[in-house]
C-alpha positions as CSV (number, residue, x, y, z in Angstrom):
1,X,0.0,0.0,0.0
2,X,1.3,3.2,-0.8
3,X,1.2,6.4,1.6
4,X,1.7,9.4,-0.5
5,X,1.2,12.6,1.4
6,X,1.7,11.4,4.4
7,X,5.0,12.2,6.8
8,X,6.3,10.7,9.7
9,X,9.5,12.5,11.8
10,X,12.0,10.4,13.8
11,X,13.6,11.8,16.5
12,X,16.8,11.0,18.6
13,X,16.6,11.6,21.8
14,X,20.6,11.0,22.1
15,X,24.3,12.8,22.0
16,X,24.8,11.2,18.8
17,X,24.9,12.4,14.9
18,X,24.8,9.8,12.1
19,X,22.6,9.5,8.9
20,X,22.0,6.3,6.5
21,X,25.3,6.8,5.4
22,X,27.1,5.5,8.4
23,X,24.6,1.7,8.2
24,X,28.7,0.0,8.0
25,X,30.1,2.8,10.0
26,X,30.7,1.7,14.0
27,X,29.3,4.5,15.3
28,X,25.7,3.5,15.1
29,X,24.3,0.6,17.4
30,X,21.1,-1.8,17.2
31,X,18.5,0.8,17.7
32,X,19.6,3.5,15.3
33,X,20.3,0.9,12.5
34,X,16.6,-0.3,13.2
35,X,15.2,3.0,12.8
36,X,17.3,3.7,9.9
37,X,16.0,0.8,7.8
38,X,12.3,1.5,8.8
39,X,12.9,4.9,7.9
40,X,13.9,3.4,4.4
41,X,11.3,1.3,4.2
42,X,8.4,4.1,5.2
43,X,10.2,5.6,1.7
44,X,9.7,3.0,-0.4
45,X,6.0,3.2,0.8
46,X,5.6,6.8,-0.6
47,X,6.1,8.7,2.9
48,X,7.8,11.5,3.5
49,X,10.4,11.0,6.2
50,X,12.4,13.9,8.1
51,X,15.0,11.9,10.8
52,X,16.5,14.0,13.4
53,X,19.9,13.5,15.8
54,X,23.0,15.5,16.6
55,X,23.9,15.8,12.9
56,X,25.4,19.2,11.8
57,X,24.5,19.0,8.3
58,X,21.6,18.4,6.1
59,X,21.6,15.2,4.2
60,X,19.4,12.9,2.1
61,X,20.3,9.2,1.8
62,X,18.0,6.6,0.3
63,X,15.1,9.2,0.3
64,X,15.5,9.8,3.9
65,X,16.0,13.6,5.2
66,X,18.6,13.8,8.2
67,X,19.0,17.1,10.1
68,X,19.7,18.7,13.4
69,X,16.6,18.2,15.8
70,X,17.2,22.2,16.7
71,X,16.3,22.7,13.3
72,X,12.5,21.1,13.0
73,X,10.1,23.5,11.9
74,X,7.0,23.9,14.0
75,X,4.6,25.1,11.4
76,X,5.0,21.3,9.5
77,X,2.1,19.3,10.5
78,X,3.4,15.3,10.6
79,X,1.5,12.4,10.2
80,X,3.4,10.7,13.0
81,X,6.3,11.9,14.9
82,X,8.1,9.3,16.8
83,X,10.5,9.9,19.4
84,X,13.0,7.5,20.4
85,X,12.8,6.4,23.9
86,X,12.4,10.1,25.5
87,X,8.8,11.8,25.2
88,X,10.7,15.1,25.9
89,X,11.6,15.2,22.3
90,X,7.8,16.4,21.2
91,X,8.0,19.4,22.3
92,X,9.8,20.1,19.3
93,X,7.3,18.8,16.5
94,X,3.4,19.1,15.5
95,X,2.2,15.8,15.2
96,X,-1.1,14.7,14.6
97,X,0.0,11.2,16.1
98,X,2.8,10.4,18.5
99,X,4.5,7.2,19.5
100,X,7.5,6.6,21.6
101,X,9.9,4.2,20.7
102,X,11.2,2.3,23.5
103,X,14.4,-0.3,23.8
104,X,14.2,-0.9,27.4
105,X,11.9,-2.3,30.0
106,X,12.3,1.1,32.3
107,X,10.2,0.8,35.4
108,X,8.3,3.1,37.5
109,X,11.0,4.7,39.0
110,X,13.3,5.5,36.2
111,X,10.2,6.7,34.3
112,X,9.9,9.0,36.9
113,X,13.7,9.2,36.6
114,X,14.1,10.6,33.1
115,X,11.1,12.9,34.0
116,X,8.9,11.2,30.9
117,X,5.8,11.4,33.5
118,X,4.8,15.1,32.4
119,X,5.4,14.5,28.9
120,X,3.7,11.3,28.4
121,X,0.3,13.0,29.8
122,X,1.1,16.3,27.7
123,X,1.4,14.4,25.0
124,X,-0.7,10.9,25.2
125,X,2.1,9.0,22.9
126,X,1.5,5.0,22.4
127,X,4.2,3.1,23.9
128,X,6.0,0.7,21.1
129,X,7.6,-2.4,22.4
130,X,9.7,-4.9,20.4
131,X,8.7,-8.1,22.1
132,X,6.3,-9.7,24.6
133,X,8.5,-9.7,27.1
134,X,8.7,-5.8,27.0
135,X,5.3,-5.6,26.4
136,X,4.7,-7.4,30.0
137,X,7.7,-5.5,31.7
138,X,5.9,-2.2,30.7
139,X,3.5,-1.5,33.0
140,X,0.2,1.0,33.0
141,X,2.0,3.6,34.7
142,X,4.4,3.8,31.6
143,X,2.2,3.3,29.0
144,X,-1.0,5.5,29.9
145,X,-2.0,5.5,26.2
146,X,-1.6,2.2,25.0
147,X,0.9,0.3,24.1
148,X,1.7,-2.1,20.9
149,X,4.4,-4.6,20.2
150,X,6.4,-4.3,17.2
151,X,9.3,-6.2,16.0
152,X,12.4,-5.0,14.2
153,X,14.4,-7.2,12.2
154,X,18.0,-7.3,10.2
155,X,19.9,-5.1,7.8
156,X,19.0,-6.9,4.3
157,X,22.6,-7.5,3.8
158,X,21.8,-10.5,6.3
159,X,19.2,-11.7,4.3
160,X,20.5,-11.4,1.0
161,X,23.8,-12.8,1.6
162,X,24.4,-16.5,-0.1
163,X,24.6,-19.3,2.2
164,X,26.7,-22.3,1.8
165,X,24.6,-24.9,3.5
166,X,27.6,-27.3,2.6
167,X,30.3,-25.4,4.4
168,X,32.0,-26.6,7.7
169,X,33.5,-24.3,9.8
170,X,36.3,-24.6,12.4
171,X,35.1,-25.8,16.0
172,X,34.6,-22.8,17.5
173,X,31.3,-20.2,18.7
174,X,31.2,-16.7,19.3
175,X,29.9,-14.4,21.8
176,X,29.5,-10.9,19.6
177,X,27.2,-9.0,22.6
178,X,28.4,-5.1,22.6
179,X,28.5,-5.4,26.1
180,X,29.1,-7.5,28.7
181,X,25.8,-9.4,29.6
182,X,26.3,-12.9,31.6
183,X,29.7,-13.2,29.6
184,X,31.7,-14.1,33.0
185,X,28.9,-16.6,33.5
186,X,29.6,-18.2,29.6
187,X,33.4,-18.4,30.3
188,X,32.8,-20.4,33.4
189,X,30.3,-22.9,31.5
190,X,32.8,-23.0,28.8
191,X,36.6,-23.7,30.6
192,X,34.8,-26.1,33.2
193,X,31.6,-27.8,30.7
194,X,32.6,-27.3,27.2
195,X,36.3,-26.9,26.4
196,X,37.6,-30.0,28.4
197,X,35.5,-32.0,26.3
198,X,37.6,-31.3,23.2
199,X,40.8,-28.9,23.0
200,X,40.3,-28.3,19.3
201,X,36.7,-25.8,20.3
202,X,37.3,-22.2,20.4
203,X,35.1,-19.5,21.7
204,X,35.8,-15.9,20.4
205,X,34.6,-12.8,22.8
206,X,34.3,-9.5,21.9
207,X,36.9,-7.1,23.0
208,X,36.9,-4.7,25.9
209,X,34.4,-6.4,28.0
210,X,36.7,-7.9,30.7
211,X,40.7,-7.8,31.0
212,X,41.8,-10.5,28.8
213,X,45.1,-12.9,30.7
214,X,46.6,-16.0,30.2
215,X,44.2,-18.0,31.7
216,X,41.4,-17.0,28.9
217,X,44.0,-18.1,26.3
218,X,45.1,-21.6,27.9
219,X,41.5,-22.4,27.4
220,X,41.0,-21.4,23.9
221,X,39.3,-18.4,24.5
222,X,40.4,-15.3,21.8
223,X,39.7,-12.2,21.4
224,X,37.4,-11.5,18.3
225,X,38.4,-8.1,15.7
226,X,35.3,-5.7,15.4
227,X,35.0,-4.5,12.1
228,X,31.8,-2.9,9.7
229,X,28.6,-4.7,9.0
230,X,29.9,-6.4,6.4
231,X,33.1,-7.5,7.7
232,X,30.8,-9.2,10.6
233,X,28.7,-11.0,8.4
234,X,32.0,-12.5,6.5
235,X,33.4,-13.1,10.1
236,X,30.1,-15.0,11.8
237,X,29.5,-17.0,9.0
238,X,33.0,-18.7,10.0
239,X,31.3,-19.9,13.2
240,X,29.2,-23.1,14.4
241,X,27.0,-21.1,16.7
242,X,26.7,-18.0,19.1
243,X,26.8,-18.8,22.3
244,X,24.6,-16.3,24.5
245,X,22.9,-16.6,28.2
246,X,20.9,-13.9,27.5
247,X,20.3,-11.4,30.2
248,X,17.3,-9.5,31.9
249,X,18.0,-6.3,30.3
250,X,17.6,-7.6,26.8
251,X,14.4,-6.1,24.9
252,X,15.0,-7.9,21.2
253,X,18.7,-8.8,21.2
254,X,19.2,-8.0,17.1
255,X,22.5,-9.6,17.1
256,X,20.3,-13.2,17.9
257,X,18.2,-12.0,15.0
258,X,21.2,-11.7,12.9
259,X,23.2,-14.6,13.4
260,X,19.5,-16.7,12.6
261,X,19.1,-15.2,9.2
262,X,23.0,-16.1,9.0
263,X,22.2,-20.1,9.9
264,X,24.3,-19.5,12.9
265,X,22.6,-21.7,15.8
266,X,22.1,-19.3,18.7
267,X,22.4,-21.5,22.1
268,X,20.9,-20.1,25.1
269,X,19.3,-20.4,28.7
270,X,16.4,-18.0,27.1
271,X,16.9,-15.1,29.2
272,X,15.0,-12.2,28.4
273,X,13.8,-11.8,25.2
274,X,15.8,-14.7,23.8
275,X,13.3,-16.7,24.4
276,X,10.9,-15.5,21.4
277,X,13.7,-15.0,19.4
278,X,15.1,-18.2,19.3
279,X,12.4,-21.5,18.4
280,X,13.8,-24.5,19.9
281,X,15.2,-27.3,18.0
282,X,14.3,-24.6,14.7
283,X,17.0,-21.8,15.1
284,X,18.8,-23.0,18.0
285,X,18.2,-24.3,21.6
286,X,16.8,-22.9,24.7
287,X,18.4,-24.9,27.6
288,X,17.0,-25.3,31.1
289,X,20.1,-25.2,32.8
290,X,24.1,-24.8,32.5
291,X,24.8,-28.1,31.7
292,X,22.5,-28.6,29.0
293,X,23.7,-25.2,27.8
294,X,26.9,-26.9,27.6
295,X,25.5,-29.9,26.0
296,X,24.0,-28.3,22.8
297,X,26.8,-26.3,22.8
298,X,29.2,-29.2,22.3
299,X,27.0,-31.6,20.3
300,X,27.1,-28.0,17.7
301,X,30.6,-28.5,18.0
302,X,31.6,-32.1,17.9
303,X,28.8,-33.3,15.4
304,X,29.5,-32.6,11.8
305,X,26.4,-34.1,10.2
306,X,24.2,-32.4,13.3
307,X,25.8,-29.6,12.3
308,X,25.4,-29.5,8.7
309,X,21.8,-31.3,9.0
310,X,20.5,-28.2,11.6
311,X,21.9,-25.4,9.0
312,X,20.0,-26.5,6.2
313,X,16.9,-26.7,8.2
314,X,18.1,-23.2,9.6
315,X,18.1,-22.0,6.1
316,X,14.4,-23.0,5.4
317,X,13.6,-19.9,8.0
318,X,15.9,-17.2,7.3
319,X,13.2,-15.0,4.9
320,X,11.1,-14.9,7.9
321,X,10.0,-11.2,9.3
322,X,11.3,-8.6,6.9
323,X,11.2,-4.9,7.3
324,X,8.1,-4.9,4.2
325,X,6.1,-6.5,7.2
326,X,7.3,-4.5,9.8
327,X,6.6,-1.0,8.0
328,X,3.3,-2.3,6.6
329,X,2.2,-3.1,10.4
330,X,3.8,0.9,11.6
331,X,1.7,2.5,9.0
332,X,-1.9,0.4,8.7
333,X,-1.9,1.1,13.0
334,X,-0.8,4.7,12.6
335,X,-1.6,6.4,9.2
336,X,-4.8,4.6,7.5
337,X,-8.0,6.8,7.9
């Protein structure tokens, strides 16, 4: 359906300045990236989008119009403005809809916190979650207007990448969480459950999250090079699964998303959101404890033909939720008559 006429603003909330041209670039994290590509995809639907941040100059990229947030003009009437986590931000815009989007769980008390009380009866925004779980964690008192769930996905690179479905890679997993989220709790699972079993598996970490010694090495534990997008998509295709608890905190947990539509087994206790993201025995395995976490890990590991036989059935999956969908669902709740 197209949507010519209409015009939706996106505004950050945060210190930082990036357009569509910095997708590759590491400046940009999950939720910007997200926005980003909806942003695109609101384009291709025949809205106008205006997408505001920190940036000092004026650019369009993919259709998209980037520019300083002091610089919105009041006298523009929008569709939908949607502000990105902080319902501050509409005091800059005329909207004739507003929606917040949210990437945490925020109780009652940081609600109050970041002083979002005031504006959220001001200006009556719908709350938009990115999973159940959030959806649950959310409660009345911080969603007085309603509140919706929906999803994001992947960058399209991930999805329009080639697969070999025949190739083997070496016998090792990655942990490629941005920050450190039960990764102290993985390394203990892995040097006392997982690596005796075989000295040949690896498990790569990313940098910067704890001080790396000696005793990380002696058990096959590396340090992983962070790259761009693409680099990271050449890099996780070289592993047999990511390894991730999953933690409280976690709202969607994109880099899950990203290693599914790469066949790249997520393992996991399910904390969080990881348990929606992940379908058991489908795109990877929910364990119900440590040693079972370690027990899917290794059989990933050890098992060539399990292997093999669970990334072609990955594969089957990986065209599943697409940013089409997820802009279709944004516009039919907010801009049809």
């Amino acid at each position: 359906m197209k949507y010519l006429g209409k015009k939706i603003i996106i505004i950050d909330n945060s210190n930082l300045s990036y357009s569509g041209d910095d997708l590759n670039g590491p400046i940009i994290r999950g939720t910007e990236t997200s926005l980003i590509l909806l942003a695109e995809q609101f384009v291709k639907m025949g809205i106008e989008v205006d997408f505001c941040n920190c940036i000092k100059i004026i650019k369009k990229v993919n259709g998209v119009n980037y520019f300083n947030k002091d610089k919105i003009n009041m006298s523009k009437i929008y569709d939908l403005a949607i502000a990105i986590s902080d319902a501050n931000e509409f005091k800059r815009v005329s909207s004739i809809k507003k929606a917040i989007f949210s990437n945490s769980n925020q109780p009652f008390e940081k609600f109050i916190r970041k002083k979002q009380l005031i504006p959220f009866l001001k200006y009556k925004p719908t709350l938009i979650t990115l999973c159940d779980y959030q959806f649950k964690k959310r409660s009345f008192f911080t969603s007085f207007y309603g509140k919706k769930t929906i999803p994001i996905t992947v960058d399209p690179k991930f999805l329009n990448i080639k697969i070999d479905k025949n190739h083997l890679p070496e016998r090792k997993v990655v942990y490629n969480i941005r920050s450190n989220r039960n990764l102290n709790l993985l390394i203990k699972i892995w040097c006392e459950k997982i690596y005796p079993v075989n000295k040949e598996f690896k498990l790569y970490i990313t940098p910067g999250l704890l001080e790396y010694n000696d005793d990380h090495l002696k058990n096959n534990i590396f340090l992983r090079t962070i790259g761009s997008r693409s680099e990271m998509i050449d890099e996780l295709k070289n592993y047999r699964a990511l390894t991730y608890l999953g933690h409280k905190s976690d709202i969607f947990t994109l880099t899950a998303e990203e290693a599914i539509k790469l066949c790249l087994p997520v393992v996991t206790l399910g904390i969080g959101s990881l348990k929606e993201r992940v379908a058991h025995m489908q795109t990877g395995f929910i364990a119900k404890n440590e040693q079972e976490f370690a027990n899917f890990t290794i059989k990933l590991l050890n098992d060539d033909d399990f292997y093999l036989s669970f990334k072609k059935k990955m594969d089957e999956k990986r065209k599943d939720n697409n940013w089409d969908f997820i802009a279709s669902t944004w516009s039919e709740f907010f801009l049809s008559a």
